[in-house]
N, C-alpha and C positions, 0 to 999 in steps of 0.2 A: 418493581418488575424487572425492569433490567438491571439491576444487582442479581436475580435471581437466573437471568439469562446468563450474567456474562460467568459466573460461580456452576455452571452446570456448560457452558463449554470449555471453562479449565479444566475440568474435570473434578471443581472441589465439593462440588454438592451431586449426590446423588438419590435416585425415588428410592424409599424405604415404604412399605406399606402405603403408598400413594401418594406421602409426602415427601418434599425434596429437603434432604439431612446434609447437614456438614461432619463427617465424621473426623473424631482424631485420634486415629490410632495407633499414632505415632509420640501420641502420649500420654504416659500411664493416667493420670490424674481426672483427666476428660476421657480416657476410651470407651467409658461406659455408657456416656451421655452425649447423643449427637446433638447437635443446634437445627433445630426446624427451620427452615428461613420460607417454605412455604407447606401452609395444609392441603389436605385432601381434596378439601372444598374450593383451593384456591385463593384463602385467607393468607395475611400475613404475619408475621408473630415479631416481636420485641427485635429479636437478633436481624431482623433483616431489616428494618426503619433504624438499628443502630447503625450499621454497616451503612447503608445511604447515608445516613448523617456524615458519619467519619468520611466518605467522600466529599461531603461538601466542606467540609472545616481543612482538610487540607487543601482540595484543590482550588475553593474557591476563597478562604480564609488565609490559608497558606497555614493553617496553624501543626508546630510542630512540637506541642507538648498539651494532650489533653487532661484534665480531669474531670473525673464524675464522682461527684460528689451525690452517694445512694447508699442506702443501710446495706449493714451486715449482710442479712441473708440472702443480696443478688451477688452475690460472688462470687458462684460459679456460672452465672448468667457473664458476670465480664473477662476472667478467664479463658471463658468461650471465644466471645467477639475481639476480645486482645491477641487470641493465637489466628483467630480467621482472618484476620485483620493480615496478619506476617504471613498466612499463606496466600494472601493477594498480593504479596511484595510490597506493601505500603511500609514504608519506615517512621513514624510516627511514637512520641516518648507515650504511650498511655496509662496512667494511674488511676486503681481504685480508690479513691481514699471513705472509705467504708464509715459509718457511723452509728451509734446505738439507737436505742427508740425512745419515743417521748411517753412515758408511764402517764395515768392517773392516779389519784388518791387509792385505789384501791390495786395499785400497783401492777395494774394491768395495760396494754397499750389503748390510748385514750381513743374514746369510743362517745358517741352524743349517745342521748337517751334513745333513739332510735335502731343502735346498732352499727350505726354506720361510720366511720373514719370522720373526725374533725378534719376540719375544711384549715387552711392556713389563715382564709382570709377572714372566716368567722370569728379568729382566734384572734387576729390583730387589730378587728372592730371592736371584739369585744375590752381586748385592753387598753384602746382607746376610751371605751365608755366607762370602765374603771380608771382609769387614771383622773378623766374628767371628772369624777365625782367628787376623789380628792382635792384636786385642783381647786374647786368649788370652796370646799370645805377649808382650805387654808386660805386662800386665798380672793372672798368674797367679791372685791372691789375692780377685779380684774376687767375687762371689757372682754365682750363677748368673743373677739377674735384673738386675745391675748391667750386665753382659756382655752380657745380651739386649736389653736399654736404649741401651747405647752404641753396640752395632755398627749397633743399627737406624737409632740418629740418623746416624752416622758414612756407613753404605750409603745411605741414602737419600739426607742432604744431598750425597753425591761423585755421583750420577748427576744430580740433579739441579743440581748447582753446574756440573758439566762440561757439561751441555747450555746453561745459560742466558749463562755466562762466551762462548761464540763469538755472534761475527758472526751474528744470525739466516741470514742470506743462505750464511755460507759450510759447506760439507761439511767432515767433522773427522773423523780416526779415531778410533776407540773404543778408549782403551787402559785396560786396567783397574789396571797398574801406576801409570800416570800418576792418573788419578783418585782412586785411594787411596793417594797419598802424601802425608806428612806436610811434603814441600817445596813448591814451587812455588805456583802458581797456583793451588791446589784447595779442596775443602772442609775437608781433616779441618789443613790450614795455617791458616785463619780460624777454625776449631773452636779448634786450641792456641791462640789468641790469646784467644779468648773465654775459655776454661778459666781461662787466666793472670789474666784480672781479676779471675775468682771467689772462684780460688785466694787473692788477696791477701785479699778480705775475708772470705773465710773464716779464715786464721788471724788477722784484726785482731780476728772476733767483735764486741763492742758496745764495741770500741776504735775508736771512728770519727769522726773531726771534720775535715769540710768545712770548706775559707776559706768566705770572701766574692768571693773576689778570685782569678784564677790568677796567679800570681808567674809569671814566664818567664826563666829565668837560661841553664841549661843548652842545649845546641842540640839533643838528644835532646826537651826540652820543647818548645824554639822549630815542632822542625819536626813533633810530635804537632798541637800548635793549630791552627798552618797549616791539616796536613791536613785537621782535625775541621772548620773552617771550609767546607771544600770539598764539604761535604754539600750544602748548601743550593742550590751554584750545581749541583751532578750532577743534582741529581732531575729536573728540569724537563726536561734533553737526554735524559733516558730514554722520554719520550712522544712526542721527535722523531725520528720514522721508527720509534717501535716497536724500541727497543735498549737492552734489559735489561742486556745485557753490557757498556753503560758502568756502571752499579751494582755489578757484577762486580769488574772493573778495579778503579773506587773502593775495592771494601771491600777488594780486596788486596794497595793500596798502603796505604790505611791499617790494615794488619795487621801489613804488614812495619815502616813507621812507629814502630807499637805495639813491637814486638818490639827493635826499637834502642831506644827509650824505655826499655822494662822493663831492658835488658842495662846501660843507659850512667846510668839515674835511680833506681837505690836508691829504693825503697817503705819498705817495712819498717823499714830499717836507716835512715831519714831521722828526723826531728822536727820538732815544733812545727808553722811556717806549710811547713817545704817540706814536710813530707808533708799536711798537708792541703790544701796547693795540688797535689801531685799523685794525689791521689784522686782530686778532682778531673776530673782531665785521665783 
């Protein structure tokens, strides 16, 4: 309400057919489409609970760089509330950073049998209950909280790894086979990798001696360093244009990397400086 008060004594909302509009007619791209920020009825619409929000993030957050992270097709929805926003005088950095849709099998945006939009949380239970099944199945002997532990980490990081791994931009099917396999491009593939490191120094115990120095002989070793070096230059292009998915990439070429390392550079079965030059690594 009083967003809508104080927008209609500046003068930047005015009644249009009953409702109070934000026009912009000072700029081509929005002049055709005002921002309703209240209806007829005395309802309120998206634009006017966003504008309150941005009051609260700056004045009581202090926050001076937002993002909204919303599909493609609100975009002239933030357009909208980015230019209302400058004609309240608010100085504030705001980004859309826009994103595509999550498809089904039938390439359509995923839909339950009902008709209705998948739920997040339906989504994350349920790849918990698939994971645990696996879990099960390899892993028999596990205790019941071990199980409940692993599947949770395993479901979570696979929907969460299969959303952030694409193209913000582009639409992707949902394949739950794909996301919870143990090959490709997924999470529970960079999980075995991670497992595999622990795995060493769990059975080294307080058998552990670091070089100083990484020896590099082997091409298994040459081409881990490489990679690991490759950190440094990825991070930075990850904040250009908002693309997580090169982070993604990275970690699962340096996975696979890892994995020729482990298969072709004996740990364990090494001594002296080469194993603790590949600890190390």
């Amino acid at each position: 309400g009083p967003v809508v008060d104080e927008l209609t004594e500046k003068g930047l909302a005015e009644e249009s057919d009953g409702a109070m509009c934000i026009f912009f007619r000072d700029i081509p791209a929005l002049a055709e489409t005002p921002a309703i920020v209240r209806t007829r009825d005395g309802g309120f619409h998206y634009a006017t609970s966003d504008l309150a929000t941005i009051d609260y993030r700056v004045s009581e957050l202090n926050a001076d760089k937002i993002w909204y992270v919303v599909g493609a097709p609100q975009q002239l929805h933030f357009q909208q509330i980015f230019a209302a926003t400058k004609m309240r005088g608010k100085n504030v950095d705001m980004t859309h950073v826009a994103h595509g849709s999550i498809l089904g099998s039938d390439r359509k945006i995923m839909k339950t049998r009902d008709g209705d939009n998948v739920q997040l949380l339906d989504v994350l239970q349920e790849a918990v209950e698939r994971a645990s099944a696996i879990v099960k199945e390899k892993n028999p002997t596990l205790s019941k909280d071990e199980q409940k532990d692993i599947s949770e980490a395993i479901g979570l990081g696979a929907v969460k790894y299969a959303e952030l791994s694409q193209h913000r931009m582009t639409d992707y099917i949902f394949s739950w086979d794909k996301m919870l396999s143990f090959q490709g491009n997924t999470a529970p593939y960079l999980m075995n990798a991670y497992v595999r490191t622990r795995a060493i120094f769990r059975k080294l115990g307080d058998d552990v001696t670091f070089s100083d120095a990484v020896t590099i002989e082997a091409y298994g070793e040459r081409a881990l360093a490489i990679k690991l070096t490759q950190f440094g230059e990825t991070v930075p292009d990850i904040l250009n244009d908002f693309r997580p998915n090169l982070l993604a990439n990275y970690l699962f070429e340096l996975a696979q990397t890892f994995h020729s390392f482990y298969e072709e550079c004996p740990i364990l079965k090494s001594e002296g400086g080469t194993r603790a030059s590949r600890l190390v690594l």
